[in-house]
C-alpha positions as CSV (number, residue, x, y, z in Angstrom):
1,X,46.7,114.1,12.6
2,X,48.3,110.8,11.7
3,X,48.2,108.0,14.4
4,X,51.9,107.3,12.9
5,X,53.3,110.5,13.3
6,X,52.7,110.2,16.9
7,X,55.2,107.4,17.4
8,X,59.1,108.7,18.1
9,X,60.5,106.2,15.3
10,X,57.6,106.8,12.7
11,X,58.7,108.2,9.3
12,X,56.7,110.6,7.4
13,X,54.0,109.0,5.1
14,X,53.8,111.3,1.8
15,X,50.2,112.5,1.1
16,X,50.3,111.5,-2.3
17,X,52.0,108.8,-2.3
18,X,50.3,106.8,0.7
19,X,52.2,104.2,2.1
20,X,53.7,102.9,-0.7
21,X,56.7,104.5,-1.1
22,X,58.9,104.2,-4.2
23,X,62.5,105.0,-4.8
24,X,63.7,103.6,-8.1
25,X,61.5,101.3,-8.5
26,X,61.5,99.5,-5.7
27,X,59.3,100.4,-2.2
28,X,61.4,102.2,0.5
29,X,61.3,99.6,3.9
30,X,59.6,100.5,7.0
31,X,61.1,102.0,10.0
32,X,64.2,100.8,11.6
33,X,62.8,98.3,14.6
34,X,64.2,99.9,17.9
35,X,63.2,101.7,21.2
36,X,61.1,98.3,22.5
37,X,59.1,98.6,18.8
38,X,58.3,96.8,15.3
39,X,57.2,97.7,12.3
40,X,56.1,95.6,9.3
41,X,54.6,97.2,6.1
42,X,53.1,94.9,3.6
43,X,50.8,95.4,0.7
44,X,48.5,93.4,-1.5
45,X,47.1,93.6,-5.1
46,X,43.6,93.2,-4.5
47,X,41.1,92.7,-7.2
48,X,37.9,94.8,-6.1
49,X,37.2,98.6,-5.8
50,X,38.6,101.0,-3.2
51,X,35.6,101.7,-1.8
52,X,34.5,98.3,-1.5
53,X,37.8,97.6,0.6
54,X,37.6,100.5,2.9
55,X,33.6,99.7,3.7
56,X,35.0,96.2,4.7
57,X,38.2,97.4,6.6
58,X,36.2,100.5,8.1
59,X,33.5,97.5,9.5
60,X,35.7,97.0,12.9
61,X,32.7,94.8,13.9
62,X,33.6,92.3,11.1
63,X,37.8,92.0,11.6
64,X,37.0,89.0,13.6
65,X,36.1,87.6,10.1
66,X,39.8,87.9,8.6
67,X,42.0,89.1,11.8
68,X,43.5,85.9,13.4
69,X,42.7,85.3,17.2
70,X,40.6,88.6,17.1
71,X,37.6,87.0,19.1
72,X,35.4,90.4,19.1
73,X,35.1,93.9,18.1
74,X,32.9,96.4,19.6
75,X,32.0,99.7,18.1
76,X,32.1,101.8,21.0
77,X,31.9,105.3,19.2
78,X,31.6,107.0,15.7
79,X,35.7,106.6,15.9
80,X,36.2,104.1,18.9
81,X,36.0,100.6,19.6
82,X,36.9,97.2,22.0
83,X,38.8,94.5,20.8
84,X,39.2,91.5,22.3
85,X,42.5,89.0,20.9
86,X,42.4,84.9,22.6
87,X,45.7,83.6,22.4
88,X,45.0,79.9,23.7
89,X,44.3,80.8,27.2
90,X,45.1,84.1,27.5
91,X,42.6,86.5,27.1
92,X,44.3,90.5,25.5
93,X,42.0,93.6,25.1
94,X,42.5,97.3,23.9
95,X,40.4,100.2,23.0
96,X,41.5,101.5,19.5
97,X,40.6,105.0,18.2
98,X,40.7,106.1,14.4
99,X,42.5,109.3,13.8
100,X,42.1,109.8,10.1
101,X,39.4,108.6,8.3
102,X,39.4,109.3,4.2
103,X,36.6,107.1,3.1
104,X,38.3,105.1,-0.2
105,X,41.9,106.2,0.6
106,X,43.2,105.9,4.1
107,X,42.5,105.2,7.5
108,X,44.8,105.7,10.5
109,X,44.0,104.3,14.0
110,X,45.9,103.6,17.1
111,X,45.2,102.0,20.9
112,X,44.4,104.1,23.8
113,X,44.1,102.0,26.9
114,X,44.3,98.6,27.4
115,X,47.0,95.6,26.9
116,X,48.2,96.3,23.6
117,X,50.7,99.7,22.3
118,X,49.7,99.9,19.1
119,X,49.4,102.0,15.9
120,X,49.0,101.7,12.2
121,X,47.5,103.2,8.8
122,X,46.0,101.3,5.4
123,X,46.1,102.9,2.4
124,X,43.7,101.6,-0.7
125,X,45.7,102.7,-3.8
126,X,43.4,102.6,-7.4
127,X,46.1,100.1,-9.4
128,X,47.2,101.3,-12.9
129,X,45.3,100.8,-15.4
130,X,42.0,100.5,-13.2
131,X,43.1,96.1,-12.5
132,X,42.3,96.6,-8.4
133,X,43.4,98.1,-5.9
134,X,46.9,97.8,-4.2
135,X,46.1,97.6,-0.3
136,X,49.1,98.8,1.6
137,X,49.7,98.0,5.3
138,X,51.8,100.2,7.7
139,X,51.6,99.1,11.5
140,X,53.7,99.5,14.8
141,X,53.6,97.3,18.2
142,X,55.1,98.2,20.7
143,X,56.7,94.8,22.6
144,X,54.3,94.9,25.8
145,X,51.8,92.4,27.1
146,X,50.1,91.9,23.4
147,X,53.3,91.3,21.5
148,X,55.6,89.4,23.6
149,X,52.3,87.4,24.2
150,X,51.6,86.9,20.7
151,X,55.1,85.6,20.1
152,X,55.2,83.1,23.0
153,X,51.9,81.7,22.7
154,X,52.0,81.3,18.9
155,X,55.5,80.9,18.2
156,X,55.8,84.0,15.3
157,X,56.3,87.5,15.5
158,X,53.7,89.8,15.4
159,X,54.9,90.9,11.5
160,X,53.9,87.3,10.1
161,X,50.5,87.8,11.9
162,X,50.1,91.3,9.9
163,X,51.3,89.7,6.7
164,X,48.7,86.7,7.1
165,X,45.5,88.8,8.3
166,X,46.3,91.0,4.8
167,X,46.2,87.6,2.7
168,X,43.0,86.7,4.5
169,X,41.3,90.3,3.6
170,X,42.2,90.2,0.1
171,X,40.6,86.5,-0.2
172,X,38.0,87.2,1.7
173,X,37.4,90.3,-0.2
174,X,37.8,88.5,-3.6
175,X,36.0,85.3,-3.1
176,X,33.6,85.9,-0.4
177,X,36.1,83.3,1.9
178,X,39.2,82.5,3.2
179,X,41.2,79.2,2.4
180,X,41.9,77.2,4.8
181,X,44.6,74.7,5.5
182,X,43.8,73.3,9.1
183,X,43.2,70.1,8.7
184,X,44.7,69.2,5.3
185,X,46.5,65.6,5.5
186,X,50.3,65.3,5.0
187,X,53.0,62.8,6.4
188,X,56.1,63.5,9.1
189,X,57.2,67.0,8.5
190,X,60.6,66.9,11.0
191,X,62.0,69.4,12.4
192,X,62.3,71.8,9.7
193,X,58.7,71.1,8.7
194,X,56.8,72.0,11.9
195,X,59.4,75.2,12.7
196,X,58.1,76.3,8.7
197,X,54.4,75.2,9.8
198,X,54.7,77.5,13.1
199,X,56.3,80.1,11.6
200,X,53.8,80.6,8.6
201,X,51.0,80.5,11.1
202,X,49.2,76.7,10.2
203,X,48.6,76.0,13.2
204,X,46.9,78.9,14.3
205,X,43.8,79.1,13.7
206,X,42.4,80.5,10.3
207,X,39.5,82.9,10.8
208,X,36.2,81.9,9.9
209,X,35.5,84.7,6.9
210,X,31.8,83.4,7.0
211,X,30.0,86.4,5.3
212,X,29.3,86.8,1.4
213,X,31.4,88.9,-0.9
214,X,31.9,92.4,0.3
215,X,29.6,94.8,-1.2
């Protein structure tokens, strides 16, 4: 069963090619937003094993370190689990449930109950010529409580959110932790400036990613 499949506007994710899917060169765009839903796929050239990857993606208990505004994850079940999302003073939770699990290839999950409608699958891709592995990223919200709170509370849509917590697993993944820019001096940004800062997520928090290279 694939968690995306399940969804009206999902498309249908080739076995063998994963995720990342290629027409002339160039990788085919996710599904058309529509029906009160978004989609964002993104992908990442990460430089470690794909075993090593899916260990660390499989540990729900650790997303905290590299999900932004993911205050807790609890394993509830071999396949289930309770997250818990702050965004400033609201407090989001959802139980989640993994659908497919291929240890160093794919994993598919999706929420069952809860304040968030969502669904998504990673694929961990062996790069060519053995440099890495390409980490591809296919996820849905649907615009309930979760995403329209997300959007409000920290100015961006919820795509820029998937596209950042991918940046901070592939550091985090690579280097053991996650850079962080919080903090860093500069002088009057203007308008402009702060809309760019709130749009590529500086002043949300960045997540701690306090834990030694993934092994």
């Amino acid at each position: 069963m694939n968690a995306l499949n399940e969804k009206p506007n999902a498309e249908e994710v080739p076995r063998r090619s994963g995720a990342s899917v290629v027409l002339d060169g160039r990788y085919l765009p996710p599904p058309q937003d529509g029906e009160g839903k978004i989609w964002i796929r993104t992908s990442a050239l990460v430089n470690a094993p794909a075993e090593e990857l899916y260990r660390m993606w499989r540990d729900v208990e650790s997303a905290p370190l590299w999900q932004e505004q993911i205050v807790s994850v609890a394993r509830t079940g071999e396949r289930t689990s309770h997250w818990v999302m702050q965004l400033k003073d609201k407090r989001v939770e959802w139980d989640s449930e993994v659908l497919n699990d291929e240890p160093g290839k794919r994993i598919t999950w999706r929420s069952v109950d809860g304040d968030s409608d969502n669904a998504g699958e990673v694929i961990f891709e062996r790069a060519t010529a053995g440099r890495g592995t390409m980490v591809t990223v296919l996820q849905e919200f649907k615009m309930s409580k979760l995403a329209s709170a997300w959007e409000t509370l920290t100015g961006r849509n919820p795509k820029q959110a998937v596209i950042e917590n991918l940046r901070h697993f592939k550091a985090l993944a690579e280097t053991g932790e996650i850079p962080r820019s919080q903090g860093q001096p500069h002088g009057p940004r203007g308008l402009v400036g702060e809309a760019k800062a709130s749009a590529y997520g500086e002043k949300i928090a960045t997540p701690s990613g306090v834990r030694s290279k993934a092994s």
